[in-house]
C-alpha positions in Angstrom: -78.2 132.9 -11.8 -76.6 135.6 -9.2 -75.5 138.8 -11.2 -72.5 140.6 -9.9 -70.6 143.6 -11.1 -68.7 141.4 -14.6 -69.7 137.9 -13.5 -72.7 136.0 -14.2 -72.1 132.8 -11.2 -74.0 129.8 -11.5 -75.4 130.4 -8.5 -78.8 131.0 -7.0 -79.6 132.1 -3.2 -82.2 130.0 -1.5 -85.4 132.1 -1.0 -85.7 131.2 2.7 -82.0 132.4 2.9 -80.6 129.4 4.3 -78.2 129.1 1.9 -76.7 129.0 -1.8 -77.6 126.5 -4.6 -75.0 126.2 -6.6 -74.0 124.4 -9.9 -70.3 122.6 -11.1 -68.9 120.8 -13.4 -66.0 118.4 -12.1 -62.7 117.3 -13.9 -61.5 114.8 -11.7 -57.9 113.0 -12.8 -56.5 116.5 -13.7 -53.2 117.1 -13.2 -53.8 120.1 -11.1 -56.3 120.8 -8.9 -58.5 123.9 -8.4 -61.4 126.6 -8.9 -61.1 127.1 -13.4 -63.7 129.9 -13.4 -67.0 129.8 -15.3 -67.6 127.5 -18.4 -71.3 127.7 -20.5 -72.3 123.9 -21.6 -73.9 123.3 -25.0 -77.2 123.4 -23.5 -76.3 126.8 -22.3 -76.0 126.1 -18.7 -73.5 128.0 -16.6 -71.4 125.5 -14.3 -68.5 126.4 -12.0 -65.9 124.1 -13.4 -63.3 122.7 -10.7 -60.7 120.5 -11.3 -59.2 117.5 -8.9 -56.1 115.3 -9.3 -58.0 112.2 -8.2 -59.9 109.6 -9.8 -64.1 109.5 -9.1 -63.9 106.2 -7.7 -65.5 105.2 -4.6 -66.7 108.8 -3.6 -63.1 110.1 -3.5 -63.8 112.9 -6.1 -66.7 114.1 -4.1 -64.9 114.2 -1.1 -62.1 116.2 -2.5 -64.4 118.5 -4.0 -66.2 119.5 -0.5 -62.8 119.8 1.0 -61.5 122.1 -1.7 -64.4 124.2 -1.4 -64.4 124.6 2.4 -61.1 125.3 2.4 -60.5 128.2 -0.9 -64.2 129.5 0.6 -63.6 129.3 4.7 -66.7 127.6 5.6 -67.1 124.1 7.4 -67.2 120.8 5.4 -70.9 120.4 7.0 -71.9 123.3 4.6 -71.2 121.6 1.8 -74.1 119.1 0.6 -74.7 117.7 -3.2 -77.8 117.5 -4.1 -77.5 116.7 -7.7 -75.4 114.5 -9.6 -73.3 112.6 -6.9 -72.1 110.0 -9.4 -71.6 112.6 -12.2 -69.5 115.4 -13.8 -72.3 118.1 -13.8 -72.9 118.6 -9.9 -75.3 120.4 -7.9 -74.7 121.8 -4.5 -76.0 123.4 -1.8 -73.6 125.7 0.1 -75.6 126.6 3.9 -75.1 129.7 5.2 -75.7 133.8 4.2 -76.5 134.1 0.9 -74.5 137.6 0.3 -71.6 136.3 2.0 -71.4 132.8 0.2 -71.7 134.7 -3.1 -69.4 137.1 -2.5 -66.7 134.2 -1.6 -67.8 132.5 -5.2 -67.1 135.8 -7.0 -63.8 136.4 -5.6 -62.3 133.0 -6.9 -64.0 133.7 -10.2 -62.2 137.2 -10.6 -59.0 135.3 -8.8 -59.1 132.6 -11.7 -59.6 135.4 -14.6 -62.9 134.0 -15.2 -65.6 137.1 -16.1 -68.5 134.6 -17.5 -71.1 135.6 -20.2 
């Protein structure tokens, strides 16, 4: 996990700095959609939680979820690639880019959404 100033992000850089592994849990069927913050599972893992309106059927939750991101975080859809748990709430990603700027992107909606994590 990435450590910054008040928030503990689910998030780890690549070593070979290519990028930003990153880990979620998705709500899909909510009635409104966006970035919740940071929520600790039972097992104690740290997820990003994010929240869409429509239903995981057919790939249509995943696909919302890499548009959401590239748009609220300003990078290209082409950044976005799951790498974990594509038919499932608890989602792994890997965001491509630098490091320092991806996390600094991640923080900001944390903060934005009131979210401080543990």
């Amino acid at each position: 996990m990435s450590e910054i100033p008040g928030i503990t992000l689910p998030a780890e850089p690549r070593a070979d700095g290519s990028g930003v592994i990153l880990r979620l849990r998705v709500q899909p069927g909510a009635r409104r959609e966006g970035i919740e913050g940071i929520v600790t599972e039972a097992d104690g893992t740290v997820r990003l939680k994010i929240a869409l309106t429509v239903a995981a059927e057919g790939g249509k939750a995943n696909a919302r979820l890499i548009a959401l991101l590239a748009r609220r975080w300003k990078f290209p859809k082409s950044a976005f690639t799951i790498t974990a748990g594509e038919k499932d709430r608890r989602k792994t990603i890997l965001v491509a880019g630098d490091g320092a700027t991806i996390l600094a992107r991640i923080a900001a909606e944390c903060e934005a959404a009131g979210q401080k994590g543990t």
